[in-house]
N, C-alpha and C positions, 0 to 999 in steps of 0.2 A: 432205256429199252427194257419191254417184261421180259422176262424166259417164259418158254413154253409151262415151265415148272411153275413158275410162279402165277401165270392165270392160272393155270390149273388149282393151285391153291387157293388165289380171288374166289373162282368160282364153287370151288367145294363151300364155301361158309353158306351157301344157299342152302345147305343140308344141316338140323339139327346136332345128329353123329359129329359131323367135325369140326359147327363152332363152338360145342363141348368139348371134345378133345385140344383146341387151339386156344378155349375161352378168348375167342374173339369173333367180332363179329364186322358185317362188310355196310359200309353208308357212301350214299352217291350223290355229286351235285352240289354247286359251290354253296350254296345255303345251307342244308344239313352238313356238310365238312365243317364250314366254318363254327358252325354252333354247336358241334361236339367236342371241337378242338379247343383245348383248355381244362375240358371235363374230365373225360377219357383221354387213357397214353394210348398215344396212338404209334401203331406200330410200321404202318405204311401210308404214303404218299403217294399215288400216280397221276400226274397231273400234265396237260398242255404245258408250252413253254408258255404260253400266255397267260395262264392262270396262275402258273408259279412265280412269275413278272409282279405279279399284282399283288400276291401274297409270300414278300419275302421273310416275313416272322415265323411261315409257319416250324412247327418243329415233331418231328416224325423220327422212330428210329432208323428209319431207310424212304428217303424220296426218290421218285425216278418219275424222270421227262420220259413221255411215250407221246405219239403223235395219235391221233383221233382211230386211226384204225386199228390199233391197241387198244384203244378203250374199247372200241367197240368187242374184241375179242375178248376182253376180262369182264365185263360191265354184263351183269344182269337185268337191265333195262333193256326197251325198246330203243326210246332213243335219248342213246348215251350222251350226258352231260360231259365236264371239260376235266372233271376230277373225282377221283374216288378218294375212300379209304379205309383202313382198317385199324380197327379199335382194341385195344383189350377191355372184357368183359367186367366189371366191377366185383369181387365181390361184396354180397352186403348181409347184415346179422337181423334180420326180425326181432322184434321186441318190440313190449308193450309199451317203453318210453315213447316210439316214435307215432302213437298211437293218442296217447292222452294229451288232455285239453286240444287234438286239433279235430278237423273231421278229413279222414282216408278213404277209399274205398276198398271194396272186395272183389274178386272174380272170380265166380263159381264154375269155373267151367267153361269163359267165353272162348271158342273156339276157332274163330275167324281173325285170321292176321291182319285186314285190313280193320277189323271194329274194333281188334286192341291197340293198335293204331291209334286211332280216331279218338277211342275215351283215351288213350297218355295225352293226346294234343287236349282235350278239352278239361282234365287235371290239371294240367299246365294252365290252361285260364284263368282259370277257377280258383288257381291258389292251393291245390289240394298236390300236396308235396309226398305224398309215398299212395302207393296202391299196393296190396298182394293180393297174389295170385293163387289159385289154386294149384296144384300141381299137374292137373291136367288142361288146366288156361293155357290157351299158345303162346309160344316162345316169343318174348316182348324182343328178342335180338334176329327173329326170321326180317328177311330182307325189305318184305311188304310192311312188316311191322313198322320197321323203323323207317320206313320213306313215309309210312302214314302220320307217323308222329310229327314230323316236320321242323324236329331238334327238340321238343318237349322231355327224350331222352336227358338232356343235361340240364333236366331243375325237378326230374322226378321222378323219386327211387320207388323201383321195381321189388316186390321182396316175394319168392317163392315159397311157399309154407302150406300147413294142414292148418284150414279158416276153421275147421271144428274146434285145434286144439288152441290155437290164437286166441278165438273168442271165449274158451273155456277160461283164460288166463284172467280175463275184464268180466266178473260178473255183473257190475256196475256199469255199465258201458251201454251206454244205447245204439241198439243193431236196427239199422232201418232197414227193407228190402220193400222192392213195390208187385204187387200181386193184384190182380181183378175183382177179391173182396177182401180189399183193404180200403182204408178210410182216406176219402180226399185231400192229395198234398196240401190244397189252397186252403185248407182248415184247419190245419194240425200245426199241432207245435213242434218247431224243430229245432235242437241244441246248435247251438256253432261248433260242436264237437260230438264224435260217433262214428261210426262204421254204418259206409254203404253200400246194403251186398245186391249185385246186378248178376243176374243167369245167365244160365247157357242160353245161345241163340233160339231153340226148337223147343228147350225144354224147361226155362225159364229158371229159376232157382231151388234145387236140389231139396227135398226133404227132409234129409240130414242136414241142411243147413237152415230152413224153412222152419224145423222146432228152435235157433236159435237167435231170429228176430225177435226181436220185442217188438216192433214197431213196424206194422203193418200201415205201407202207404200206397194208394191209388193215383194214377196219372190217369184222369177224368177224360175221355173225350168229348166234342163239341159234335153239334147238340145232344146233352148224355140222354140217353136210353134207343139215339137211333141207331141202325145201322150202317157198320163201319170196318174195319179193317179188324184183322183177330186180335193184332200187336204191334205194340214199336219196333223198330229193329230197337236192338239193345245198347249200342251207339248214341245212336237219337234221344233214346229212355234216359238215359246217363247222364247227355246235359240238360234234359229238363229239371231232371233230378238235382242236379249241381246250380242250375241258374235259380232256383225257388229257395234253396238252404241259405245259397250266398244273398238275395236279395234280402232275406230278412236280417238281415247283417249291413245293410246300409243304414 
């Protein structure tokens, strides 16, 4: 059984302020549990007796059988799955090691929990095992975040940092970013290793970051010079981005 106390803490992680203060954060639904378990210590367990039947390995520092309408009480979905949990937050150290010979990304600002989402899931494809973040990128542990990802969480580190001072550290480092006159992906030469910096949703990638590309690249539309859409969402931008670096890699 929960205590009133204890939803009440489930649901506070919805709030920045106190999965900072808790470093921990809240993941819903037997798929995401399952695939962050093992990654992250996990701190709680709430689960059907059903679900907990099925998974008697799991290991949590406190599990508790609650029936459906507790979940429903604790659970930040509409409609709440059979199992939560909560995680401690990792910390992790930026550095230029985790950087060379592979290719990362960058995020300058992207500000929607669901499209930070979306690009950790499509990193995890792609093979691209660390992204940072700007410090004003949204919180890769908000609740949207991490149901977006879809357990891409546990195979790709998140690193919170100043991308000015990062990139300052690699002068040799080839910084892609894609802009409207920049030069055609499908033409250009692209390393199997580098930093790729993706924008804010509105305002696309920062000026202060914008002098520290080297490598200006264009995602072309079809048929190019007609009229079309102003932009990608920056999600979308992100795997075309990642699916054209990796294919030259076959």
């Amino acid at each position: 059984m929960l205590s009133k106390n204890k939803i009440k803490y489930i649901r506070s992680l919805e709030q920045k302020k106190y999965r900072k203060e808790e470093k921990a954060f809240l993941a819903e639904g037997h798929k995401l549990v399952g695939d962050l378990s093992g990654h992250f210590e996990c701190r709680l367990v709430a689960a059907t007796s059903t679900w907990l039947e099925s998974h008697p390995d799991i290991k949590a520092d406190e599990i508790v059988e609650v029936s459906e309408e507790e979940l429903k009480k604790a659970s930040l979905l509409k409609t709440p799955q059979d199992v939560l949990a909560v995680f401690r937050i990792p910390e992790t150290d930026p550095g230029t090691r985790d950087i060379a010979g592979s290719l990362c990304l960058a995020l300058d600002d992207v500000q929607d929990p669901g499209n930070l989402g979306t690009i950790l899931r499509t990193a995890d494809w792609f093979g691209i095992r660390h992204v940072f973040c700007s410090i004003r990128t949204a919180d890769a542990y908000n609740p949207k975040t991490v149901q977006a990802t879809m357990g891409a969480l546990a195979r790709v580190r998140i690193h919170y940092c100043d991308l000015k001072d990062l990139i300052g550290t690699l002068p040799d480092m080839p910084v892609y970013g894609t802009f409207l006159d920049g030069k055609n992906i499908y033409g250009q030469e692209l390393t199997p290793h580098g930093l790729i910096v993706m924008g804010n949703e509105g305002k696309g990638i920062s000026q202060e970051m914008e002098k520290l590309v080297n490598r200006r690249l264009l995602i072309p539309n079809y048929p190019q010079g007609e009229e079309t859409s102003e932009s990608l969402n920056v999600a979308t931008a992100t795997a075309i981005v990642c699916a054209e670096f990796r294919r030259r890699m076959l």
